[in-house]
C-alpha angles and dihedrals in degrees: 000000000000106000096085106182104221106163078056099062097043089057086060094046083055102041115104125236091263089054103110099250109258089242110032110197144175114016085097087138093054087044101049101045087056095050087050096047083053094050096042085055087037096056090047082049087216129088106277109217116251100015099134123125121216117206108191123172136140113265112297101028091123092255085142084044092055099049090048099051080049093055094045092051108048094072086075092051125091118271084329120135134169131221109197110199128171133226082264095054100048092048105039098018115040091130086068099033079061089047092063102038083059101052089042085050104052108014107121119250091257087045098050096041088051086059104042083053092040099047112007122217092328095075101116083065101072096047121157081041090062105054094088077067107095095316126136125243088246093048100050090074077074095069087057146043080330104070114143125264100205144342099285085045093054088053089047095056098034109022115199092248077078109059124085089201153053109241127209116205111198120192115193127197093022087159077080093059116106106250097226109117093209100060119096099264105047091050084047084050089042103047087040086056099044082053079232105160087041090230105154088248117139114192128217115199125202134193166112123307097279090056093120090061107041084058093052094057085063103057102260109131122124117094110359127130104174120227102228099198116217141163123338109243131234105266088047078057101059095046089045090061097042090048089045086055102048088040090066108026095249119169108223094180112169095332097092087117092057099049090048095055095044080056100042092060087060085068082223095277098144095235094050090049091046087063102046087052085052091054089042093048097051077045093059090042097068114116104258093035103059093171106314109119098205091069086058093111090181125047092161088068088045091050086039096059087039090062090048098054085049090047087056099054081049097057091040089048085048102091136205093250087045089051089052098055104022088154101051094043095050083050089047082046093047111050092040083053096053099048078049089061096048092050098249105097134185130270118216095251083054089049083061104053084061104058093050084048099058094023099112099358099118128038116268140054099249069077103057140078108244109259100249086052121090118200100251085053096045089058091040082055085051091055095042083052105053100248095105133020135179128240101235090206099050099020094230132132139256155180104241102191117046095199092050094052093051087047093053088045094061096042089061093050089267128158106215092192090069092076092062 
């Protein structure tokens, strides 16, 4: 290739886990359901009930990855454009949330491109700044003493005869929202979702693995079938590290093997990929090496710093209320893990059951549930962890990442092989 990028991929090496990955592959399914969503409310012109779309997935799944692929591609789609907002934004800050919904929604095409290109894809970030861009003299009261109060407010004050374009709003970490339906930013959630002001505004929802619940407490139900994002497969694999590569310019020479095997012990959970990219790419920085992988002389210290990095997201995964009972949650972990296996699988109330089964059998406290935690919320902790997650489809429950099950398996005196 001969144009290695190197400034490029020490940026990487330096990005943290929230940065959006340089090549963003597979989810097409998630992805395209939400573009056509937009273009179907696009095309009535009006907000359709029931047209949210819910992203669940452990730590780690790529839910943040999704929203902002979805953000960098809906500038090349026709009249879409995307609002991300966060838990803290939609509880503190809804005037501005609205803020930003209205100028999206009815910025002209010159406007919004000038501040896409002005400010990027913070540019929520700098309203009031932005409202010379493609707003109208009336709407730029709404910048001012004037903000919205709330969603019929906001179609008071800017009627979607008005916009000029389909909004999605995207709310990431929605495990975080207060579950009490009454509150402000579940009724904002819930009359976007009921499509009850008719303003032409799809929502995307991300969150942990009890997503589907916590939306439900607040009253969002019709129509939604959450994504639960997983592993890349194999063959997502494969594209990811051919794309990486050419991203960066990367000569892979003779040394595909290699990089293959350093991927496949990630077991293509996108964390876990992230960070064997991250030990491949200081690899390829040394001087000597500048980017061409067949001058890499020692893959065991790339596979080595791989595992540490992994290491790391375990411990960090590992939490206090896990460290305090490592016996009783490998045996939650296994025995979910084994009706897995047979085909069966275990429901959470099931979950559940077990825990209240094994909690204080046997003597010691690494077997019990700490004494604040009821069992409900000890399984709830397991899903917000990573170690279990919920099919949204069956409703059974599994172990989402192969490697930290057999971590916490170990951790409880488990044998994982014993599942084979």
């Amino acid at each position: 290739m001969g144009n290695f990028k190197r400034s490029e991929l020490q940026r990487f090496v330096n990005m943290r886990e929230k940065s959006p990955p340089p090549v963003f592959v597979g989810r097409k399914s998630v992805l395209g359901d939400i573009l056509a969503i937009a273009a179907q409310t696009r095309q009535e012109r009006v907000g359709i009930p029931g047209n949210t779309t819910v992203i669940q997935g452990a730590p780690g799944a790529g839910k943040s990855s999704v929203l902002s692929e979805i953000n960098k591609r809906s500038p090349y789609e026709n009249n879409v454009r995307v609002v991300r907002a966060s838990e803290t934004d939609v509880t503190k800050h809804i005037p501005k949330v609205l803020q930003a919904i209205a100028y999206a929604g009815v910025a002209t095409p010159d406007g919004w491109s000038e501040t896409l290109l002005k400010f990027g894809n913070r540019w929520s970030s700098y309203l009031p700044t932005v409202s010379g861009f493609g707003m109208s003299l009336d709407l730029k009261t709404l910048f001012t003493s004037n903000a919205p109060s709330d969603i019929s407010d906001l179609a008071t004050k800017c009627p979607s005869e008005n916009w000029t374009s389909v909004v999605i709003l995207a709310v990431d970490e929605i495990q975080r929202l207060p579950t009490d339906r009454d509150r402000d930013h579940a009724i904002l959630l819930r009359n976007i979702h009921d499509a009850s002001t008719g303003l032409p505004i799809t929502l995307v929802l991300a969150g942990l693995g009890d997503t589907q619940s916590v939306i439900r407490s607040m009253g969002l139900t019709h129509g939604i079938s959450p994504y639960s994002l997983g592993c890349f497969s194999e063959e997502e694999r494969h594209e990811l590290t051919e794309k990486w590569c050419d991203h960066f310019q990367i000569e892979i020479g003779s040394c595909r093997s290699q990089i293959d095997a350093l991927m496949a012990k990630t077991d293509g959970w996108p964390r876990h990929v992230h960070w064997a990219q991250q030990a491949l790419a200081e690899a390829l920085l040394f001087k000597g090496v500048d980017g061409n992988a067949d001058q890499i002389t020692d893959w065991n210290a790339v596979q080595h710093r791989s595992d540490k990095f992994r290491q790391g997201y375990y411990a960090a995964q590992y939490s206090d209320v896990m460290n305090y009972s490592p016996k009783l949650t490998a045996q939650v972990l296994y025995e979910a893990a084994r009706a897995e296996h047979a085909g069966v699988g275990l429901t959470l109330s099931q979950v559940v059951d077990v825990v209240e089964t094994y909690s204080g059998t046997e003597p010691g406290s690494a077997w019990r549930v700490p004494s604040e935690e009821p069992a409900h919320s000890y399984v709830t902790h397991l899903l917000h962890s990573g170690a279990l997650a919920e099919n949204p489809e069956s409703g059974v429950v599994i172990c989402p990442i192969p490697s930290f099950q057999n971590y916490i398996l170990r951790r409880g005196g488990l044998d994982p092989a014993s599942l084979e």
